[in-house]
LUMDO-977828 format. One record per residue (C-alpha): residue number from 1; residue in three letters; x, y, z. Coordinates in steps of 0.25 Angstrom, whole numbers, plus 2048, in hexadecimal, padded with zeros to 3 digits. Last residue first. Layout:
N
num=NUM	residuo=ALA	xx=X	yy=Y	zz=Z
...
This chain:
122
num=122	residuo=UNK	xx=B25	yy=A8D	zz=2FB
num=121	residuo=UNK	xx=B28	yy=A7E	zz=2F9
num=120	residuo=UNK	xx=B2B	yy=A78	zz=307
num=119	residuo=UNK	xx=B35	yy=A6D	zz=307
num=118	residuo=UNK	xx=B43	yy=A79	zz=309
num=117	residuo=UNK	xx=B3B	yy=A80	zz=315
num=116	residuo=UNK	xx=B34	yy=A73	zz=31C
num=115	residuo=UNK	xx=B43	yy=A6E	zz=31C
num=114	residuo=UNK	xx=B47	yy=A7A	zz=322
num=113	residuo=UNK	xx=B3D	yy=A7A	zz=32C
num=112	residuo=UNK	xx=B3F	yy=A6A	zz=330
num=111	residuo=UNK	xx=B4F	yy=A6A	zz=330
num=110	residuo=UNK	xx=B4C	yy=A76	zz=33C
num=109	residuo=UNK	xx=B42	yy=A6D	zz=343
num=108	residuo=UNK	xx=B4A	yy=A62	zz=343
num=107	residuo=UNK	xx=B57	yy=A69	zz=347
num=106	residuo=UNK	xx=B50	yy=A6F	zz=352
num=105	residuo=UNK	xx=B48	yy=A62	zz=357
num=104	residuo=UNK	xx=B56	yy=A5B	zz=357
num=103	residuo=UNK	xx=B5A	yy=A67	zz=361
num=102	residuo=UNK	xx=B50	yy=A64	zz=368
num=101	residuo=UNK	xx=B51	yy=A56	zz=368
num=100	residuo=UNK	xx=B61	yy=A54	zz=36F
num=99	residuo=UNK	xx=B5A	yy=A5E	zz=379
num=98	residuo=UNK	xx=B51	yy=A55	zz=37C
num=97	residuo=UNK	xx=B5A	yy=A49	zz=37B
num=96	residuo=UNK	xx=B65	yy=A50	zz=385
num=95	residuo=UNK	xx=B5A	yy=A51	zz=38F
num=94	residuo=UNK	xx=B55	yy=A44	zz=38C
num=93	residuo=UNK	xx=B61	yy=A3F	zz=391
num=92	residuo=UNK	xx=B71	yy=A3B	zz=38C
num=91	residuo=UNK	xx=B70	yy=A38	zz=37D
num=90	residuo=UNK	xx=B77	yy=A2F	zz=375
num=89	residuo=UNK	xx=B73	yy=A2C	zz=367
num=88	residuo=UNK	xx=B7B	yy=A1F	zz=361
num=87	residuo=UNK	xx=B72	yy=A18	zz=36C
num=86	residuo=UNK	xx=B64	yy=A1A	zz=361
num=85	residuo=UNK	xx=B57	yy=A18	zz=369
num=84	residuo=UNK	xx=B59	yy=A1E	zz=376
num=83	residuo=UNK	xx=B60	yy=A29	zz=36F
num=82	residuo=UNK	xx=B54	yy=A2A	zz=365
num=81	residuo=UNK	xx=B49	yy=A28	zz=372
num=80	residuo=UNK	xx=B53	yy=A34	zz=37A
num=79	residuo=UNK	xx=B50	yy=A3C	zz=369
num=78	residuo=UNK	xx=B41	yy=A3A	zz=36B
num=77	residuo=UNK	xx=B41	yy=A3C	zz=379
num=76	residuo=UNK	xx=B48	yy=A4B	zz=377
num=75	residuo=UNK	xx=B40	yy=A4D	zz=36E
num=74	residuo=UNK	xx=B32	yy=A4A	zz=375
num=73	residuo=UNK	xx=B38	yy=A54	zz=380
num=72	residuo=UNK	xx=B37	yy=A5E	zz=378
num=71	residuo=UNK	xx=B2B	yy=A5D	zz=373
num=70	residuo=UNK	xx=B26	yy=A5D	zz=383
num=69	residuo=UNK	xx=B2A	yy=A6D	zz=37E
num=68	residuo=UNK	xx=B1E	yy=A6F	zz=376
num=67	residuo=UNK	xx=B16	yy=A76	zz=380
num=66	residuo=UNK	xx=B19	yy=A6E	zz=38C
num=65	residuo=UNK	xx=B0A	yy=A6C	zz=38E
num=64	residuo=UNK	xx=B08	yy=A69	zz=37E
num=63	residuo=UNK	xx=B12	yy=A61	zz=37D
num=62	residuo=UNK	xx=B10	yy=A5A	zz=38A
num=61	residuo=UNK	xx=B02	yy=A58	zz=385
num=60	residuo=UNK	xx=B06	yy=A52	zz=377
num=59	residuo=UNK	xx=B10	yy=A46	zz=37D
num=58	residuo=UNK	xx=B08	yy=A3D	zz=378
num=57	residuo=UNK	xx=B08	yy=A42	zz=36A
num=56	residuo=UNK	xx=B15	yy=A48	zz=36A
num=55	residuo=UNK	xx=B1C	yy=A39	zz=36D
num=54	residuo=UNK	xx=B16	yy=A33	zz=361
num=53	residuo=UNK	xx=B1A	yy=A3D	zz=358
num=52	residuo=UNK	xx=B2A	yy=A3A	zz=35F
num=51	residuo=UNK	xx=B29	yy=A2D	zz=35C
num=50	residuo=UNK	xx=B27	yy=A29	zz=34E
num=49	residuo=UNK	xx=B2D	yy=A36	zz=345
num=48	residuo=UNK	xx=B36	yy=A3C	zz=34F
num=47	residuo=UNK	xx=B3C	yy=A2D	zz=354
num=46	residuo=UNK	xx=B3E	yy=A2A	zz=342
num=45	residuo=UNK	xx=B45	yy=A38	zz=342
num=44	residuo=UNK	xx=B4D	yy=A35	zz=350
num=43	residuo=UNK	xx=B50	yy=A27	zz=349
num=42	residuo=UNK	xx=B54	yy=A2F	zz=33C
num=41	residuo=UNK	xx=B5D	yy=A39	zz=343
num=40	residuo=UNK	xx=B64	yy=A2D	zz=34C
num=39	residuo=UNK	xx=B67	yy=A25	zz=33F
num=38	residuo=UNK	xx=B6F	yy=A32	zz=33B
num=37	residuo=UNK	xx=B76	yy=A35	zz=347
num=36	residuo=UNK	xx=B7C	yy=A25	zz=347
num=35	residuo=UNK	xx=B80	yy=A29	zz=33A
num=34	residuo=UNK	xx=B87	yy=A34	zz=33C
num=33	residuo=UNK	xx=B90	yy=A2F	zz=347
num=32	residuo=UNK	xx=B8F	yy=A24	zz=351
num=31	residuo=UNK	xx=B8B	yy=A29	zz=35D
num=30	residuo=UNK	xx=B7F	yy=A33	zz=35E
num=29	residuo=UNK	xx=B81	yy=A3D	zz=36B
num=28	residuo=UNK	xx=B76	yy=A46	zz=371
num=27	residuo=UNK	xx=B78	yy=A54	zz=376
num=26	residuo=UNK	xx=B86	yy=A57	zz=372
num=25	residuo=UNK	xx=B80	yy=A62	zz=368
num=24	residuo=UNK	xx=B87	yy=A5B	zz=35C
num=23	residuo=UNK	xx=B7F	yy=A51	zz=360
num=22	residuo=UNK	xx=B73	yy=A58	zz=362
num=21	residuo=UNK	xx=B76	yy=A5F	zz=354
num=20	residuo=UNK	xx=B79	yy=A52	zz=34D
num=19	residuo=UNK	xx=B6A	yy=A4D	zz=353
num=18	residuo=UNK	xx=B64	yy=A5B	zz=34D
num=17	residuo=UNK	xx=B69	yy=A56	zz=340
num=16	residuo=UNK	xx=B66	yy=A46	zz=33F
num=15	residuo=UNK	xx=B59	yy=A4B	zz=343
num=14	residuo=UNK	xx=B57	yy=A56	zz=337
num=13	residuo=UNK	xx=B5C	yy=A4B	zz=32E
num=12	residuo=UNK	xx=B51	yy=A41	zz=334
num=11	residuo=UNK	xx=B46	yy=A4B	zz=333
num=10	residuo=UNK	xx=B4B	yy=A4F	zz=325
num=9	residuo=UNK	xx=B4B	yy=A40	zz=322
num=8	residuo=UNK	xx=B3B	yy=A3F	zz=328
num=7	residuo=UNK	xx=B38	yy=A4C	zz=320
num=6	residuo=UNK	xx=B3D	yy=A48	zz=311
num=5	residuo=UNK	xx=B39	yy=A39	zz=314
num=4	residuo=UNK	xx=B27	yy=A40	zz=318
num=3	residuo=UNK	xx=B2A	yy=A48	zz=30B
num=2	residuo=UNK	xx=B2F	yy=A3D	zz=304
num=1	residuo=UNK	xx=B21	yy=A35	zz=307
């Protein structure tokens, strides 16, 4: 059970993260302050754990037809459904959003190995 907290507040740190970098990138705006950037880290966290799974299963053939890139895609709508979801967030399109998720994708995946590295006992 801690293990499961441990991942789930690395996840929302990791989001927290890779939204600052979208912001600082110009690419989506969060009003409001730190604060605000911290809720929307938690409520992409909560969309990644709830939403998004369900998402990959139906869309499974475009995955695999697009060769994973569709997963790209499936980003960028998570993060439009947060902006949707949350006004403090602004974004302009889905373009914006796609690219706002690949670089939250980045950060996730970079936080991800180096967390593996310091939890795994070798």
């Amino acid at each position: 059970m801690l293990k499961q907290l441990a991942q789930f507040l690395t996840r929302w740190a990791a989001n927290c993260l890779g939204l600052a970098a979208a912001v600082a990138l110009n690419i989506l705006s969060i009003s409001g302050g730190a604060r605000y950037l911290v809720v929307s880290g938690l409520l992409l966290a909560l969309l990644n754990a709830v939403i998004k799974p369900i998402l990959i299963i139906v869309s499974l053939p475009l995955i695999a037809l697009t060769l994973g890139f569709f997963l790209i895609i499936i980003n960028g709508l998570v993060v439009y459904v947060l902006s949707i979801m949350y006004p403090p967030m602004e974004i302009q399109n889905l373009w914006f959003a796609m690219v706002a998720g690949i670089i939250v994708g980045l950060v996730n995946y970079i936080v991800t190995i180096v967390y593996e590295r310091f939890t795994t006992n070798e």
